[in-house]
DRENKE-597027 format. One record per residue (C-alpha): residue in three letters; x, y, z. Coordinates in steps of 0.25 Angstrom, whole numbers, padded with zeros to 4 digits. Layout:
REM residues N
   r    px    py    pz
 ALA     X     Y     Z
...
//
This chain:
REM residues 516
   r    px    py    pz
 UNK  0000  0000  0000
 UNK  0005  0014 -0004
 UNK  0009  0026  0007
 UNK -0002  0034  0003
 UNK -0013  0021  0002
 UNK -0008  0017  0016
 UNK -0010  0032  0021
 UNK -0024  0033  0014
 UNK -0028  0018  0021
 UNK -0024  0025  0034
 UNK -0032  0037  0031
 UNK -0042  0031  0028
 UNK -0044  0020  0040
 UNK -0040  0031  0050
 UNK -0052  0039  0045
 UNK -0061  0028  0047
 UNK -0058  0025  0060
 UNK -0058  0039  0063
 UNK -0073  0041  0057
 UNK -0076  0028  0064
 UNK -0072  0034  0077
 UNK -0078  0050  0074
 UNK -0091  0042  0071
 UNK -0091  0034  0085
 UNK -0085  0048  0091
 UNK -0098  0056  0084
 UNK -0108  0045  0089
 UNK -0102  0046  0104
 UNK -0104  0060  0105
 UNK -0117  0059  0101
 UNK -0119  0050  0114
 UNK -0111  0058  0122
 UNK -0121  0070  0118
 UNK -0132  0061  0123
 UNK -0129  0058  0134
 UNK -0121  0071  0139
 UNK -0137  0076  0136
 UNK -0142  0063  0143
 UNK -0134  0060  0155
 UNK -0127  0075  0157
 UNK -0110  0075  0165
 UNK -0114  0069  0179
 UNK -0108  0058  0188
 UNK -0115  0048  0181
 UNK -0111  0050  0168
 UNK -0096  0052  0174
 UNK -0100  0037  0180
 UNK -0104  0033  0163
 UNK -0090  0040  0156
 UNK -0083  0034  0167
 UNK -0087  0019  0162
 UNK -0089  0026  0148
 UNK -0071  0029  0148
 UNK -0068  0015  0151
 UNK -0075  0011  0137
 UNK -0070  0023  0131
 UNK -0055  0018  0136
 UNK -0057  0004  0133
 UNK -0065  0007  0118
 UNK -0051  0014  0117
 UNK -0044  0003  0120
 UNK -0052 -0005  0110
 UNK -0049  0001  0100
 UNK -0035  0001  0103
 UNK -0034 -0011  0102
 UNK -0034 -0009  0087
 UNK -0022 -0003  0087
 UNK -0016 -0014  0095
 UNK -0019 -0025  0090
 UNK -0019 -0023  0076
 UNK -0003 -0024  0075
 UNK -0006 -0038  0081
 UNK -0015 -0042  0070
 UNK -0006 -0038  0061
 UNK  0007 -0043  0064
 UNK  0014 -0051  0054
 UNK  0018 -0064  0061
 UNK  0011 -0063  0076
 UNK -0003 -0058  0070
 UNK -0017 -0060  0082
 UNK -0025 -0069  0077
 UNK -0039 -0062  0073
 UNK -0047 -0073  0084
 UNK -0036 -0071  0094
 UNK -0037 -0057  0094
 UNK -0054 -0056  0093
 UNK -0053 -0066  0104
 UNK -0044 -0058  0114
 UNK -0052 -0045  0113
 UNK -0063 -0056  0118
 UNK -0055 -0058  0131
 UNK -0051 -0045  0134
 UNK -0066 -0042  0133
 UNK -0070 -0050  0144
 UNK -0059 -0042  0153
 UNK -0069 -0030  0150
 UNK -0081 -0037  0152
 UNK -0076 -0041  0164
 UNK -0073 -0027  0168
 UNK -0085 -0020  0165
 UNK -0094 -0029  0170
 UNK -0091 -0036  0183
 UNK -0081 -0026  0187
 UNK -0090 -0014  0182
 UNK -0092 -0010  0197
 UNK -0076 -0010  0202
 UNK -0071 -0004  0186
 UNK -0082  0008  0188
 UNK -0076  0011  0203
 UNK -0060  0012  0195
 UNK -0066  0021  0185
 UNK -0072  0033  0191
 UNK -0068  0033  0206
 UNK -0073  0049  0206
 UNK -0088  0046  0203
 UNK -0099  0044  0213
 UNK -0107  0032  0214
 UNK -0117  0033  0204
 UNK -0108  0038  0194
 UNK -0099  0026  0196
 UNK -0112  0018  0195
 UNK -0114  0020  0181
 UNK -0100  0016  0177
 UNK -0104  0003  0184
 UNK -0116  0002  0175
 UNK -0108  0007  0163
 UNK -0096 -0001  0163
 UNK -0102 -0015  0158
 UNK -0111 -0009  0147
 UNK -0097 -0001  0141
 UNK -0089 -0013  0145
 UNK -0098 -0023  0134
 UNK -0094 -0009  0125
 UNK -0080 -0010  0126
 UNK -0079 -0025  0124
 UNK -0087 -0023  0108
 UNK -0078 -0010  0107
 UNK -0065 -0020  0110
 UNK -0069 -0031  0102
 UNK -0073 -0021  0091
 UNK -0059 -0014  0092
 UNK -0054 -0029  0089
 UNK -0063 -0030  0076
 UNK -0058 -0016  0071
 UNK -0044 -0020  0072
 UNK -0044 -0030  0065
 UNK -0051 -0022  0053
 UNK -0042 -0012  0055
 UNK -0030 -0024  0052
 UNK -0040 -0028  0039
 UNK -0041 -0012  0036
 UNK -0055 -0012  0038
 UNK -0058  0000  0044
 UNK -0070  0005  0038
 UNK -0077 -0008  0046
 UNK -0071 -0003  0058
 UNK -0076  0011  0057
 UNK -0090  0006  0052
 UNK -0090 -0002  0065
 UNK -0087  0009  0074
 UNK -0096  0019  0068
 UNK -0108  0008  0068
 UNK -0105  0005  0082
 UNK -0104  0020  0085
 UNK -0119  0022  0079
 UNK -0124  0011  0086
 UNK -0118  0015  0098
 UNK -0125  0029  0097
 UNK -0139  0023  0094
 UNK -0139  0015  0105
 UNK -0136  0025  0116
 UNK -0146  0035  0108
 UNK -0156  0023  0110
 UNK -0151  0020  0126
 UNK -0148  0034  0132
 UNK -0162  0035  0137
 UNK -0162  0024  0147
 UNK -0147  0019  0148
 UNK -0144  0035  0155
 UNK -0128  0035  0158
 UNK -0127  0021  0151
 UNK -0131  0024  0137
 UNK -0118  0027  0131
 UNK -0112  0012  0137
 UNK -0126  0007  0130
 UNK -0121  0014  0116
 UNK -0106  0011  0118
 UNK -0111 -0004  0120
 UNK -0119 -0002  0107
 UNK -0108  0003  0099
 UNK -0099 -0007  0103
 UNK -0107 -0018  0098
 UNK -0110 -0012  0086
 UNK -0096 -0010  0083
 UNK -0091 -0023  0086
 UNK -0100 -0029  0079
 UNK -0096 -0024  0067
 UNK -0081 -0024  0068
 UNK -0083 -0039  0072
 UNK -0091 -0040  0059
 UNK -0082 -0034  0049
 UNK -0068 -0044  0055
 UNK -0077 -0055  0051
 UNK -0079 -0048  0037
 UNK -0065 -0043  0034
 UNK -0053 -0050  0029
 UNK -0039 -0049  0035
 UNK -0030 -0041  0030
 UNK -0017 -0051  0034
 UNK -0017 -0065  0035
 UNK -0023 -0069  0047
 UNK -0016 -0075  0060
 UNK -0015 -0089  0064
 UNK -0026 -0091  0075
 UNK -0023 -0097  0088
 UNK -0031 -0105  0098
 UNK -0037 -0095  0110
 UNK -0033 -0098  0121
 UNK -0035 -0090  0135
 UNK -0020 -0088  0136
 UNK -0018 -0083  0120
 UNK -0031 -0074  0122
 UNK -0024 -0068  0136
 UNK -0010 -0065  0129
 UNK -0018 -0059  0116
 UNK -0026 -0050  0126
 UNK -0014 -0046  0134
 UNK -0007 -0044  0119
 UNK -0018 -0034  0115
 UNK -0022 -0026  0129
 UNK -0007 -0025  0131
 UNK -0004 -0019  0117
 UNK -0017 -0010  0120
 UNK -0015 -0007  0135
 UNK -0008  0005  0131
 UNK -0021  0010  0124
 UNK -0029  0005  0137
 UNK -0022  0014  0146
 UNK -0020  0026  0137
 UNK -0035  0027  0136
 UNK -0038  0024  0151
 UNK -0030  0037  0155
 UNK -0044  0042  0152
 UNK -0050  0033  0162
 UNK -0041  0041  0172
 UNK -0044  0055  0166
 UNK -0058  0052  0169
 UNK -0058  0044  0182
 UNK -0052  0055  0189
 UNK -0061  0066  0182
 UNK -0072  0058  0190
 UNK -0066  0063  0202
 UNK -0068  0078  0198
 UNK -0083  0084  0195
 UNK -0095  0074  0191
 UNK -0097  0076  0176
 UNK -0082  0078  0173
 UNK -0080  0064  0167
 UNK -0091  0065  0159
 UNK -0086  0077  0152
 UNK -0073  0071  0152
 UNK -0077  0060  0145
 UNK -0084  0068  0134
 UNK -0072  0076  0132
 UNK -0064  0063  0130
 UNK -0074  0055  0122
 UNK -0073  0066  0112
 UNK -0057  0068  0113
 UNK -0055  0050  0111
 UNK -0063  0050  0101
 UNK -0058  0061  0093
 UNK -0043  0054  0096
 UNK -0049  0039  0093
 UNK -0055  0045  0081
 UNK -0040  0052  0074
 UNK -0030  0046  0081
 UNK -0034  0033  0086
 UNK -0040  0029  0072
 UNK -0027  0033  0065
 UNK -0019  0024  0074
 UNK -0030  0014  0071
 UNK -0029  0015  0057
 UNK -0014  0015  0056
 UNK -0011  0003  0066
 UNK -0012 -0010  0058
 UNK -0003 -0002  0047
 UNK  0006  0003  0056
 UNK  0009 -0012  0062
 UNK  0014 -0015  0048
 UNK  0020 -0004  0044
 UNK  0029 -0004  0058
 UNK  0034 -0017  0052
 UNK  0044 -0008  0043
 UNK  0044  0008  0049
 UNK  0042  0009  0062
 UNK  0043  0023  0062
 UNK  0032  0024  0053
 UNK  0023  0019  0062
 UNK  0024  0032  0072
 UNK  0029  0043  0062
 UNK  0019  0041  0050
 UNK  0008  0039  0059
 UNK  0007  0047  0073
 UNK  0011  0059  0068
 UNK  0001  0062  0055
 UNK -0010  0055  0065
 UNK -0010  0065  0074
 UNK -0010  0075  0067
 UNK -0024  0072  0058
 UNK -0029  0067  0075
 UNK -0027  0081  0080
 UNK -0031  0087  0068
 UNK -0044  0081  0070
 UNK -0044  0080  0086
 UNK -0040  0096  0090
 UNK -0051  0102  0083
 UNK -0062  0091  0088
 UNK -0056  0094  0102
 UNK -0056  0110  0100
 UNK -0072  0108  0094
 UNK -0075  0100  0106
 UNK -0069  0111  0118
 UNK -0074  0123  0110
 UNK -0088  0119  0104
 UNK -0093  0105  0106
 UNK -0093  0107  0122
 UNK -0099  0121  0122
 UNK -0112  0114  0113
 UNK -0111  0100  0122
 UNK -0114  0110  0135
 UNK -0125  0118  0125
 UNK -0131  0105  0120
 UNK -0133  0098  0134
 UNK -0133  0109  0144
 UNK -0141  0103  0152
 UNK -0131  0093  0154
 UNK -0117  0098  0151
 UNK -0116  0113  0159
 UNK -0105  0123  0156
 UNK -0095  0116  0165
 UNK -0095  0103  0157
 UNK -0094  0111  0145
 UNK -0083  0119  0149
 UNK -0074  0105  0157
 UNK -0078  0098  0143
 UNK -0070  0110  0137
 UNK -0059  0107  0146
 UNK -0058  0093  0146
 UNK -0060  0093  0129
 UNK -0049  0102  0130
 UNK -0039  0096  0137
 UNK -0042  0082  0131
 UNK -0035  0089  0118
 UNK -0022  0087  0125
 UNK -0025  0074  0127
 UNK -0030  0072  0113
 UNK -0017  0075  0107
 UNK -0009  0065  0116
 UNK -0020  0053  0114
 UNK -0018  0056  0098
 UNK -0004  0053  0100
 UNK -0006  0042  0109
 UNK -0016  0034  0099
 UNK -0007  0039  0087
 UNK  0004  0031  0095
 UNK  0000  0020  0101
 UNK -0003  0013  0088
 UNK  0010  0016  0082
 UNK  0018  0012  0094
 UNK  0010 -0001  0094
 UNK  0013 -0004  0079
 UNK  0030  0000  0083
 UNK  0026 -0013  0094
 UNK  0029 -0003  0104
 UNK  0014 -0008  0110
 UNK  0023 -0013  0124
 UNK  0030  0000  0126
 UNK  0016  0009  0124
 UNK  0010 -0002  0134
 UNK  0022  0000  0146
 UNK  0018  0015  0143
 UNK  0004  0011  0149
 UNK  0006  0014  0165
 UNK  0015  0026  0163
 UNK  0004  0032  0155
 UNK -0007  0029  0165
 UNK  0002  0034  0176
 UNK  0004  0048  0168
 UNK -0010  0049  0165
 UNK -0015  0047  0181
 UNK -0004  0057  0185
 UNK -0005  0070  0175
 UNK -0023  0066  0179
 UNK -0020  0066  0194
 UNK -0012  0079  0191
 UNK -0022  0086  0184
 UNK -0031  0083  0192
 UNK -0025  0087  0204
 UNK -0022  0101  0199
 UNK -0037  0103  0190
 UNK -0047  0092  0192
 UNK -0051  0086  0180
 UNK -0050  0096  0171
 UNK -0034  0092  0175
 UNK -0036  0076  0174
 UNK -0040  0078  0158
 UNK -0029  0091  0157
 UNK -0021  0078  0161
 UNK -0025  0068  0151
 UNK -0015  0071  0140
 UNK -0002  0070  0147
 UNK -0002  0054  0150
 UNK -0004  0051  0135
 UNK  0004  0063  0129
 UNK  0016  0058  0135
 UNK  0013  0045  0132
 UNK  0012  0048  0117
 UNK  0026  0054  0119
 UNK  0033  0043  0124
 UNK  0026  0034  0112
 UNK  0031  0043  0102
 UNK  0045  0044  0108
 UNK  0045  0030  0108
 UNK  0038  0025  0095
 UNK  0045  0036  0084
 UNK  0056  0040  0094
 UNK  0065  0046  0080
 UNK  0053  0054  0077
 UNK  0046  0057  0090
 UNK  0051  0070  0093
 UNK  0045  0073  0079
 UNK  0032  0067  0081
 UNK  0029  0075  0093
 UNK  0033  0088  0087
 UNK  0023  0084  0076
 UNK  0013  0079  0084
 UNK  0015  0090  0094
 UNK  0012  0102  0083
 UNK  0002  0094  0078
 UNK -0006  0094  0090
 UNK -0003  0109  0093
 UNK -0008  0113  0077
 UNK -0021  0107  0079
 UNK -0024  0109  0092
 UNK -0021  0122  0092
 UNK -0027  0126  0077
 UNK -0040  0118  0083
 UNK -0040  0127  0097
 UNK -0039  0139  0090
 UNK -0049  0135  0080
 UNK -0060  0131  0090
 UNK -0055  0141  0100
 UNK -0057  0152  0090
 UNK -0071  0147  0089
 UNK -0075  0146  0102
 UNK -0071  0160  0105
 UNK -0079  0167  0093
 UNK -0090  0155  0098
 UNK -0090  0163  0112
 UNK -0094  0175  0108
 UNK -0107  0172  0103
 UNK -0112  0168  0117
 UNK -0121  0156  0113
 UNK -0114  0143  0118
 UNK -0119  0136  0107
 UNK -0116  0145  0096
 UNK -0103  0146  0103
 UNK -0099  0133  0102
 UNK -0104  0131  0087
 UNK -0096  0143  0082
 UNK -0082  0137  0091
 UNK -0085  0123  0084
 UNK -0089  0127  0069
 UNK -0079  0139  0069
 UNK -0067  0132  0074
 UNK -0070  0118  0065
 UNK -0071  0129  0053
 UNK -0057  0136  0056
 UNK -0051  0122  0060
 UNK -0053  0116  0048
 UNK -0050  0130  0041
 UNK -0036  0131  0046
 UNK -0033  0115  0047
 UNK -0029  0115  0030
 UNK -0018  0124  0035
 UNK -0014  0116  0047
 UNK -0014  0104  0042
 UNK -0016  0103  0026
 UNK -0008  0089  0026
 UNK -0017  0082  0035
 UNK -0031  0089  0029
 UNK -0026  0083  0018
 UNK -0023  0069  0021
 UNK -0038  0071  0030
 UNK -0045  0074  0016
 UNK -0039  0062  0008
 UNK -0044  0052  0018
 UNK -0059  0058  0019
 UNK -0066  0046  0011
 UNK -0074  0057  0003
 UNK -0072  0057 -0013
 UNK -0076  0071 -0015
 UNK -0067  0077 -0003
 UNK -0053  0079 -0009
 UNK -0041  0085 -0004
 UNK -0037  0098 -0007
 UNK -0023  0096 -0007
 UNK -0027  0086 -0019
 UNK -0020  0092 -0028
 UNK -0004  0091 -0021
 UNK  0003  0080 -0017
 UNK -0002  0069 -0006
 UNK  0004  0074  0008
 UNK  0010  0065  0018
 UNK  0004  0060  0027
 UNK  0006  0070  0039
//
């Protein structure tokens, strides 16, 4: 396959997995809406996110697993088996099943030691309803990747954005009598949906590679498979439950804060699941072969370009979000969401940019390090990054409540990327960084600036509403004025991947670029 088919392939499976995810992101607000509108920022919902973080860490952690295991389905001599590996995401499903349902009571008491009684009630009823959730989404993450090995993202994509409607339906059709559970019901819903059809399209596609020998299953093989893939992926495990810290110890502070909390993060994950997370998705099962003859390659010509299309997309969704989407949320459910949640949604969207930029390089990284076989140094990282990550949120804590334990969220993962890129690209990372550095600065700051602008000509006019309207549509319109100038090379590459026959690029007419 030529350089510029091999970059249009990736192009084209990283914008499918990034619609797949914009789609599930879309139908999840919606719900959040609802039931923002439903159930309002009290104890008991603080009781529900807290249940509703441990499946979005684990979902997380699913879908990790894609980027794991695919160099293991891939290898060219020591190659899982396809029966082997369906049959130890089996066993590692019956560790959750265990924790969710018998040990619902003692797992809700480690998660939110801040909240009252009847707050930790509902993450007692919560947490088997999301733990049958996160066993489809697991053994769903295992059908998508092995069509990512067979290059079948588009049934991947469709799976997830079926799963994602279904999982809207339902809640619309339970929030009436389910109250604070009717979002595990829709997660339930959606994972069934999408399993479903992952599982449907592996029985219909062909192997892209000759398939490995099968083995007999036996209790010992499935144990050493399992500790093979969860120590591979611990590293993701623990990198996303940094979140279950952040938010544990925001319980402590005023009621309502975790639920606002978890708004701001559901929307700031998505928005890096959905760039740089389906980049390093795309990229993974390629980038295990390609190490076989540059190893370089698999951190220079990947990370660097990645990030930079991530926060081109990620700084102004996350500028929108601070300077118009929370004004209208607090306009459109007044009742529920007063001023002080508006403006602590302000704050915390705000300082989850920082973090956004460190998880972009982290999920740009990981899957490059696990392709140069460095999966065991990432892992020994694990208790040095959860140890950094309680310090700096006790810290901030300590000094501003919980504004302080979200201010402190980026520094754990920041320098983890650091020591990863040292590490992987240690010729180029000095380089990288600069890069990557003056990348985050140029978009965050074009963004801010944008958006800021906006808000302020927005303020004038006294309405809230009509504020915000004018801070979001005037700050998208000067974004995208000035982003051509910014960055032409990455508009570019952006355009040529749309999957739309009349949209050329307007740079059509001069040599291809590079990929940047």
């Amino acid at each position: 396959m030529t350089e510029k088919a091999t970059h249009s392939k990736h192009a084209r499976a990283g914008m499918l997995m990034a619609v797949a995810t914009f789609a599930m992101a879309a139908a999840a607000a919606i719900q959040a809406a609802l039931y923002l509108h439903s159930n309002g920022t009290d104890a008991l919902t603080d009781g529900f996110f807290v249940a509703f973080s441990l499946y979005t860490v684990f979902g997380v952690f699913s879908q990790s697993i894609r980027v794991t295991s695919a160099p293991l389905l891939v290898h060219p001599t020591r190659a899982l088996p396809l029966r082997e590996f369906g049959a130890t995401l089996v066993f590692i499903a019956l560790a959750v099943a265990a924790l969710t349902v018998p040990l619902a009571h003692p797992l809700s008491v480690a998660l939110a030691p801040g909240l009252s009684d009847a707050g930790r009630s509902v993450t007692e009823e919560a947490l088997p309803i999301l733990g049958g959730a996160m066993i489809l989404q697991l053994w769903a993450a295992g059908g998508a990747t092995v069509l990512a090995v067979r290059d079948r993202f588009d049934a991947v994509a469709g799976a997830y954005i079926a799963g994602a409607g279904a999982g809207l339906l339902t809640y619309l059709v339970s929030s009436g009598g389910a109250g604070e559970l009717s979002l595990a019901y829709s997660m339930l819903a959606m994972a069934v949906v999408t399993c479903t059809l992952m599982l449907i399209a592996v029985r219909r596609s062909q192997p892209a590679e000759p398939a490995a020998p099968a083995r007999p299953l036996r209790l010992r093989l499935l144990i050493a498979d399992a500790g093979l893939i969860l120590g591979r992926t611990s590293i993701y495990l623990a990198f996303n439950a940094l979140y279950l810290v952040t938010l544990a110890l925001t319980t402590s502070y005023a009621p309502g804060d975790a639920t606002v909390l978890s708004y701001a993060y559901l929307f700031a994950s998505y928005l890096v699941a959905g760039t740089a997370f389906a980049l390093g998705m795309s990229r993974i099962a390629d980038m295990s072969r390609e190490v076989r003859t540059d190893e370089l390659k698999a951190v220079g010509g990947t990370v660097p370009q990645g990030f930079r299309y991530s926060i081109l997309i990620c700084a102004p969704a996350l500028a929108a979000f601070v300077a118009a989407g929370a004004p209208i949320i607090g306009v459109a459910f007044s009742a529920s969401f007063d001023s002080g949640d508006v403006r602590i949604l302000q704050e915390f969207g705000a300082l989850l940019a920082v973090w956004t930029v460190a998880a972009l390089l982290v999920n740009l990284l990981l899957p490059a390090m696990f392709a140069l076989g460095r999966a065991r140094f990432t892992n020994l990282l694990t208790p040095a990054l959860i140890a950094v990550h309680v310090a700096a949120s006790l810290l901030g804590g300590a000094l501003f409540g919980a504004v302080g334990v979200v201010g402190a969220a980026f520094v754990a993962p920041l320098l983890f990327a650091a020591t990863m890129l040292r590490v992987g690209a240690p010729s180029i990372a000095g380089h990288l960084a600069r890069e990557t550095s003056r990348d985050a600065l140029r978009f965050l700051l074009l963004a801010g600036g944008c958006y800021g602008l906006g808000a302020a000509l927005g303020a004038a006019l006294g309405s809230t509403l009509i504020g915000a309207t004018v801070a979001g549509t005037l700050g998208s319109v000067l974004y995208l004025a000035l982003l051509p100038l910014v960055a032409p090379s990455q508009v570019d590459v952006v355009l040529r991947a749309l999957p739309l026959g009349f949209l050329k690029s307007r740079r059509r007419a001069t040599p291809a670029a590079p990929a940047a």
